[in-house]
MIDOSE-1310 file (N, C-alpha, C; in nm, 2 decimals, decimal comma, always signed):
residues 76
xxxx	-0,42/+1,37/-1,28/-0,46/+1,24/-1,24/-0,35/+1,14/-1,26; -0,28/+1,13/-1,40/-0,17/+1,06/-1,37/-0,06/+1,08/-1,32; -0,03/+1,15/-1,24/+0,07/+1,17/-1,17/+0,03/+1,13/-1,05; -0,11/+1,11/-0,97/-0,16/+1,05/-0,84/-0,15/+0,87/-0,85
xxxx	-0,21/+0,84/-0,96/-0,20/+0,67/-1,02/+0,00/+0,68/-0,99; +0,02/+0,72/-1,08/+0,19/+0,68/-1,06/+0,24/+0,68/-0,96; +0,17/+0,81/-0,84/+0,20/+0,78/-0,67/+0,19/+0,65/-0,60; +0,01/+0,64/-0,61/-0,02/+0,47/-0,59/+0,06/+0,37/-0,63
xxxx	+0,06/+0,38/-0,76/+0,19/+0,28/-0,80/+0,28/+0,25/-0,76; +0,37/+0,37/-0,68/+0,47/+0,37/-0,67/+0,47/+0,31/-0,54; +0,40/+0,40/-0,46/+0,36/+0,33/-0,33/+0,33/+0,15/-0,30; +0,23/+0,14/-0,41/+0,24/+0,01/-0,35/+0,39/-0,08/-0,40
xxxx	+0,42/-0,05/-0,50/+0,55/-0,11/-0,57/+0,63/-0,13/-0,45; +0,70/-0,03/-0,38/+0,78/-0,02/-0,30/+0,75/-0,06/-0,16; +0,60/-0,07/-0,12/+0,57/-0,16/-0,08/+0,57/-0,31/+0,00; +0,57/-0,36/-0,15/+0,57/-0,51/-0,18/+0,74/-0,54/-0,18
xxxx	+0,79/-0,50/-0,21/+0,97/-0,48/-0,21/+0,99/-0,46/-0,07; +0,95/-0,38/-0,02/+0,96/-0,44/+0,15/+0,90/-0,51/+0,20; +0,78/-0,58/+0,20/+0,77/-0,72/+0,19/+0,82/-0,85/+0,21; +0,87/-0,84/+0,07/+0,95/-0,93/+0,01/+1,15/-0,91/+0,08
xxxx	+1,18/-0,78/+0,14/+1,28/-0,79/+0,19/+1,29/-0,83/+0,34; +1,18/-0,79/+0,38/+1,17/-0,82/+0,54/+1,15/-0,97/+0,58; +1,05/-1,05/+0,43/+1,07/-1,18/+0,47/+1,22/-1,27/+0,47; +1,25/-1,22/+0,35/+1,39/-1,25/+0,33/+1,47/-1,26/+0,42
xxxx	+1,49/-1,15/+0,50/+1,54/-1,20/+0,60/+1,47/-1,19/+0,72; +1,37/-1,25/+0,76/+1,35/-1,31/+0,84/+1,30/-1,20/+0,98; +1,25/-1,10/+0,92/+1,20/-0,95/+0,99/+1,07/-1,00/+1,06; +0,97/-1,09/+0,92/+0,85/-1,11/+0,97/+0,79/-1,23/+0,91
xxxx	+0,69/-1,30/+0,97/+0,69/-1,44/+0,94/+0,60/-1,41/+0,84; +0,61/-1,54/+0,76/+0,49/-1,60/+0,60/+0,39/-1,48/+0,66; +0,30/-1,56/+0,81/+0,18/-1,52/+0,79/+0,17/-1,38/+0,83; +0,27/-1,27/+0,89/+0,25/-1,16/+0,85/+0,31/-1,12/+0,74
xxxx	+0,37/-1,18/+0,66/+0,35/-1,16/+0,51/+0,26/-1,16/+0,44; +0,20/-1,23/+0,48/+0,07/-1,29/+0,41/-0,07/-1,18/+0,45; -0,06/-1,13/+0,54/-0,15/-1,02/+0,63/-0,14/-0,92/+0,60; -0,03/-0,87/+0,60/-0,01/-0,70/+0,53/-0,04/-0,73/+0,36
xxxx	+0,00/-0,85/+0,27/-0,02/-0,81/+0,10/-0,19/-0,81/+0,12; -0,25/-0,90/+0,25/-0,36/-0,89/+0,22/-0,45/-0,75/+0,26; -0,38/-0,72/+0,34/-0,42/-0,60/+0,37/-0,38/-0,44/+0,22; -0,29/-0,45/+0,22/-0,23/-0,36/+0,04/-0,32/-0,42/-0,06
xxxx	-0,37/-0,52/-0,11/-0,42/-0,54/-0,20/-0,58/-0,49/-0,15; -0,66/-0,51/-0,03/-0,78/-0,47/+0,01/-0,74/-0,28/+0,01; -0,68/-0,18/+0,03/-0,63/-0,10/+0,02/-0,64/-0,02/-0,12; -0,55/-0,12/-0,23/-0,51/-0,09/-0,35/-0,66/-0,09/-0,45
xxxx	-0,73/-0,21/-0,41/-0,89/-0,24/-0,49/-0,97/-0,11/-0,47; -0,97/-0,05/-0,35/-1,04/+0,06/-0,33/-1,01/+0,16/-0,38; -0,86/+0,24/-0,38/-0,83/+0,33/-0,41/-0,89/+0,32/-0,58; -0,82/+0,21/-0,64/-0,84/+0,16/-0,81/-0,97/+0,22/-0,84
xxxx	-1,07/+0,13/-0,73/-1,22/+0,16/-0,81/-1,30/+0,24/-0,79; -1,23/+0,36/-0,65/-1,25/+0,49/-0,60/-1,23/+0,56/-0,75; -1,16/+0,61/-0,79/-1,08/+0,64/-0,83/-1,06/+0,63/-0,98; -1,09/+0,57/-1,02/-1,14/+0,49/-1,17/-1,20/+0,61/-1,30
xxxx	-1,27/+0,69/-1,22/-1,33/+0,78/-1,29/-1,36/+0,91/-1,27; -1,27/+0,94/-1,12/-1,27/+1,07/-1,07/-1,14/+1,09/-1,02; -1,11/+1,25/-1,11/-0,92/+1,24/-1,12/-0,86/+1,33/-1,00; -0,93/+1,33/-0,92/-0,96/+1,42/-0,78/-0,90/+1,32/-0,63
xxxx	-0,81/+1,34/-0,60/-0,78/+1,23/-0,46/-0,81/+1,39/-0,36; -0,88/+1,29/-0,23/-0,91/+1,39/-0,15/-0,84/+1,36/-0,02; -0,79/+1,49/+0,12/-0,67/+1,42/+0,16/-0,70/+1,31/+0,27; -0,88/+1,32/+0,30/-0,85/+1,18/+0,37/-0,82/+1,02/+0,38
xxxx	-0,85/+1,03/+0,20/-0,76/+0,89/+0,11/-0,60/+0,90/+0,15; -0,50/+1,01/+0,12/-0,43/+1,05/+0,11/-0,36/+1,00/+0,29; -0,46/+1,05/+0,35/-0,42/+1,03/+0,50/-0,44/+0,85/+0,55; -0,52/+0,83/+0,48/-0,58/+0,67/+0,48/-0,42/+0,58/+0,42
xxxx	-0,40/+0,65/+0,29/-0,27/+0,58/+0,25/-0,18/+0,60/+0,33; -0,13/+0,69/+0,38/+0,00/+0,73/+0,44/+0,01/+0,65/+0,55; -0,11/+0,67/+0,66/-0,10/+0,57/+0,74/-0,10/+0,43/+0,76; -0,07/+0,39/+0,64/-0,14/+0,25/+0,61/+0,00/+0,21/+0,58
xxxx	+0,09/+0,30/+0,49/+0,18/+0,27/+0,46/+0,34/+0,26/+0,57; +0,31/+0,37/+0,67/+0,35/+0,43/+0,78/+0,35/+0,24/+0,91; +0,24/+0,24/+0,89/+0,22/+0,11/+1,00/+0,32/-0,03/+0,96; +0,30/-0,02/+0,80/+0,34/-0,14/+0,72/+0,49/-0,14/+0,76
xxxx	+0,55/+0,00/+0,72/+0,72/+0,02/+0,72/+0,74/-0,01/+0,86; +0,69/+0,02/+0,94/+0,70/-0,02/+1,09/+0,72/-0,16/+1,14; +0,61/-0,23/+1,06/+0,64/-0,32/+1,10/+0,55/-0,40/+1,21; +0,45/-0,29/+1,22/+0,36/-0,32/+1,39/+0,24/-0,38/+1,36
C-alpha cells in the first residue's frame, strides 16, 4: 500500500511542476492553470478517501489516473 500512496504522490508532485512550468512560460494561460490544479485536486480527494482504508488500487483507478494524467501532459 505504500508504495501505491508514494505513486500518487509522486504523480501528482510532478504534476503540479508541470503546471507551474508550462505557466511559466507561457504554454497555458492562469485560467487553464487554474482548471487542470482544479481538476488534480478533484482527482487526488478521491483517490485519498477511496483509498484511506483499503490497501488494494484496482486497474480502473489506475486507468482513471493515467488518463487523467496523459491529457494534462498534453496539454488538451
Amino acid at each position: 500500500m505504500r508504495d501505491q500512496k508514494e505513486r500518487i504522490y509522486s504523480i501528482e508532485r510532478l504534476t503540479k511542476a508541470e503546471f507551474r512550468y508550462a505557466l511559466k512560460f507561457n504554454l497555458i494561460t492562469q485560467e487553464q492553470y487554474d482548471k487542470y490544479l482544479q481538476e488534480l485536486n478533484e482527482l487526488m480527494s478521491y483517490i485519498y478517501e477511496k483509498y484511506k482504508d483499503d490497501p488494494s488500487f484496482y486497474p480502473d483507478d489506475w486507468d482513471q489516473i493515467n488518463n487523467y494524467y496523459e491529457k494534462i501532459v498534453a496539454l488538451d
